[in-house]
C-alpha positions as CSV (number, residue, x, y, z in Angstrom):
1,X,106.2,103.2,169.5
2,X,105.7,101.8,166.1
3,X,105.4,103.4,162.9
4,X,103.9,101.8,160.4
5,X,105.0,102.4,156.7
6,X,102.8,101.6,153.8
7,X,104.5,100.9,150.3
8,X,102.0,101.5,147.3
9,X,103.6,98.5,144.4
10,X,102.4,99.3,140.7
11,X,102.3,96.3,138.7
12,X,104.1,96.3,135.8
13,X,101.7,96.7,132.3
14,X,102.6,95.8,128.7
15,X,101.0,95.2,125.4
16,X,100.5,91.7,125.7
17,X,99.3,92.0,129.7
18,X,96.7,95.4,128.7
19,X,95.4,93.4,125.4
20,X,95.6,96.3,123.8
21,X,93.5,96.4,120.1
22,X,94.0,98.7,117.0
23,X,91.7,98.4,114.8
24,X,90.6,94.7,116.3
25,X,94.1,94.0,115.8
26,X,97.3,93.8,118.5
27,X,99.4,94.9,115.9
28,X,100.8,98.1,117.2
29,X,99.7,100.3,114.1
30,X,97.5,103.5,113.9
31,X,96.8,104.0,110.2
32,X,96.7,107.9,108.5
33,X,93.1,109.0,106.6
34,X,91.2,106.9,108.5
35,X,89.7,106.9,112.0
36,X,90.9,104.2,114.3
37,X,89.7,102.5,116.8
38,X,91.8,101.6,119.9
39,X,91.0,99.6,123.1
40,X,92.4,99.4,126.2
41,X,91.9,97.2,129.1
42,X,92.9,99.9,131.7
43,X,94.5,103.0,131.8
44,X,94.1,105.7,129.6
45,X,96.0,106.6,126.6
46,X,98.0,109.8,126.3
47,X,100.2,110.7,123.2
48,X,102.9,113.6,123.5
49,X,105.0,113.3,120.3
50,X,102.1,115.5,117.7
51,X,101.6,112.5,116.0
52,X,98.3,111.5,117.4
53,X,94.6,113.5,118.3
54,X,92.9,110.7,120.9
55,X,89.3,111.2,121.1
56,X,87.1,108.9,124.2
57,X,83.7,107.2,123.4
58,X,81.0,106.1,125.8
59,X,82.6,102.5,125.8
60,X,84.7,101.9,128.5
61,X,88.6,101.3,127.6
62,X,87.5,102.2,123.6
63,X,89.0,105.2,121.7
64,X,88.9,106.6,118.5
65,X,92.5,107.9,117.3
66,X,93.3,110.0,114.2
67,X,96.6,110.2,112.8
68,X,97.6,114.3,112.4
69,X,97.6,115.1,108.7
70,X,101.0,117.2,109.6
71,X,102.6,113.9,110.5
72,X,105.5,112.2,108.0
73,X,106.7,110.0,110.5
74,X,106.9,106.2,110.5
75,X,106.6,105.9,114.1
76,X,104.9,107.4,117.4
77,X,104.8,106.6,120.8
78,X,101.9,106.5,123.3
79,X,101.9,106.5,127.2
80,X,99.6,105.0,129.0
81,X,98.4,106.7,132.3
82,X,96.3,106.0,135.2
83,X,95.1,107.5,138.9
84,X,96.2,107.1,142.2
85,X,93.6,108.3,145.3
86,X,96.3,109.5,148.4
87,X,95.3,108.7,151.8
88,X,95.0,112.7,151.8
89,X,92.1,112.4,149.5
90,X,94.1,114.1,146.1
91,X,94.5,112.2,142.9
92,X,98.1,111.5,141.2
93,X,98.6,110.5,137.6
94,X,100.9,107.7,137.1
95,X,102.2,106.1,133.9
96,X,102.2,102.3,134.0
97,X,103.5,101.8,130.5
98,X,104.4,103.0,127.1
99,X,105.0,101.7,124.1
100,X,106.2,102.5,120.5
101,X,103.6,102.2,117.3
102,X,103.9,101.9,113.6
103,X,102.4,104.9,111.3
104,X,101.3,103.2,108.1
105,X,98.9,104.7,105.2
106,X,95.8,104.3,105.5
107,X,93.2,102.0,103.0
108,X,91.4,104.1,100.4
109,X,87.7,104.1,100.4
110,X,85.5,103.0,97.7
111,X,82.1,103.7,97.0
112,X,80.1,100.9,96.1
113,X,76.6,101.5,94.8
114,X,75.3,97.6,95.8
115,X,78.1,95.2,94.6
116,X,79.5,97.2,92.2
117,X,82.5,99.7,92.4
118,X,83.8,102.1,90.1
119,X,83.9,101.4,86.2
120,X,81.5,98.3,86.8
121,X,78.1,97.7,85.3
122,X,75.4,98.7,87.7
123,X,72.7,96.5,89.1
124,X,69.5,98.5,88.7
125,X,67.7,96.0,91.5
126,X,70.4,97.2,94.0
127,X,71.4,100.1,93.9
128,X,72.4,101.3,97.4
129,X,75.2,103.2,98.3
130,X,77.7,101.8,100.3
131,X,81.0,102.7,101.2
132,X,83.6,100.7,102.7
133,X,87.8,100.1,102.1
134,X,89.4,98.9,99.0
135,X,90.8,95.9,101.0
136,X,89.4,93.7,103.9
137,X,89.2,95.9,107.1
138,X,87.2,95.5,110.0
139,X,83.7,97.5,109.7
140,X,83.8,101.0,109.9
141,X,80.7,103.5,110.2
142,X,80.0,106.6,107.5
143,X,77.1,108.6,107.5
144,X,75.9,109.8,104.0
145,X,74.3,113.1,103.7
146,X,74.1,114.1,100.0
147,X,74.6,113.1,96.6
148,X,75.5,114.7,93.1
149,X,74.6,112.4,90.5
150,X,75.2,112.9,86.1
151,X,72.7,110.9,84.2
152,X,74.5,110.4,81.2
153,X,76.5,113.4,80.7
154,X,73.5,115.5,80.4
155,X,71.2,115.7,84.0
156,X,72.1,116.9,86.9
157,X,70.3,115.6,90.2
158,X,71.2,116.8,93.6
159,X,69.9,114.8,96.8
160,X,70.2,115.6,100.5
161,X,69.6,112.0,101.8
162,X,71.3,108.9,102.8
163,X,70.0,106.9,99.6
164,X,68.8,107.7,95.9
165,X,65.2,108.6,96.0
166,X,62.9,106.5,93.9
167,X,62.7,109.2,91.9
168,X,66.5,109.1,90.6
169,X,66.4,105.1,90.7
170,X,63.3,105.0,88.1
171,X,65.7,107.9,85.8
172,X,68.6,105.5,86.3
173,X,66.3,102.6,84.9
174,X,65.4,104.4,82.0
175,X,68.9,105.6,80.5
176,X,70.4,103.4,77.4
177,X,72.1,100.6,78.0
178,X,75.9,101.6,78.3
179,X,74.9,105.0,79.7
180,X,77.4,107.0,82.3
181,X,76.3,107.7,85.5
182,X,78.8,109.8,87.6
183,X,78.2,109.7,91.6
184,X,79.6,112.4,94.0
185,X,79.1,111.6,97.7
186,X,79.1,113.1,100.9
187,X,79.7,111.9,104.0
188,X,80.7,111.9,107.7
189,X,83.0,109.7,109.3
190,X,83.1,108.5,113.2
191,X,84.5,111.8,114.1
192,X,81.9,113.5,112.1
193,X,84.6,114.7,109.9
194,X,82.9,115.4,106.4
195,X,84.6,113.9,103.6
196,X,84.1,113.0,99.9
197,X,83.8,110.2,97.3
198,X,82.6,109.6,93.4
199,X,82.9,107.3,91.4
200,X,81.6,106.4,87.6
201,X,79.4,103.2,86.6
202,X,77.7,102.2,83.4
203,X,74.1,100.7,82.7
């Protein structure tokens, strides 16, 4: 009589075999204020150590990762695991790989209003709000909701939209030349977090 043994072999996974991505990067950094984006090839991610909240999207292998605002370390580490189906019909987690990652602070956002940032001389033909990091990042994705705007130290106007109205843009038009204009936005990140941002310009 023969019995017949069956050996299940997991392959060996690393960074370089998963092409693991932060932040369109396979630099092995999650960065803190921001919301990351992490792929993976296969496997999911699983982090045990408090220094990470992993959050799946609809896109296979893509996650968006927050560093904890608690954290002060420089360093985490994240497990990848996968499933096994038994010949008995049950599932099995496995863990094919893990892997250490930088903590690093994150850029600081900047509102634009067209080209200009904060303390520059607006352009009254462009004036939409944009904002984006203070140094070259890959795209990220905010969704406005209100502003607060001061017209020269004096009005106040308070919008519940995604751009000034063409009513504030003609006020804005008719200030003095060297006129303040303070901006006080808010918005929602990928997470739907809310968050805030100003800035001044000048006419």
């Amino acid at each position: 009589m023969f019995k017949i043994v069956v050996v299940f072999s997991l392959l060996s996974f690393s960074i370089k075999a998963q092409n693991y991505t932060f932040n369109s990067k396979k630099d092995s950094v999650f960065y803190t204020d921001i919301v990351n984006e992490f792929y993976i090839k296969q496997g999911t991610p699983i982090c045990f150590d408090g220094t990470l909240k992993i959050h799946p999207t609809n896109k296979m292998g893509q996650y968006l990762i927050e560093v904890l605002d608690t954290v002060t370390r420089s360093t985490g580490l994240l497990n990848v695991a996968s499933y096994v189906d038994s010949p008995d019909g049950s599932r099995e987690k496995i863990f094919i790989d893990k892997f250490s990652f930088k903590i690093l602070k994150g850029p600081q956002m900047v509102l634009f209003i067209g080209d200009v940032g904060p303390e520059g001389t607006l352009d009254t033909t462009n004036l939409v709000p944009v904002i984006r990091p203070s140094e070259a990042w890959p795209a990220m994705t905010f969704n406005i909701t209100e502003f607060s705007i001061i017209l020269n130290k004096k009005e106040v106007v308070t919008l519940k939209s995604a751009q000034l109205s063409q009513a504030v843009i003609r006020k804005i038009k008719k200030l003095p030349l060297g006129a303040e204009i303070r901006i006080n936005v808010s918005f929602k990140d990928m997470l739907l977090r809310r968050r805030r941002i100003s800035g001044v310009y000048y006419l």
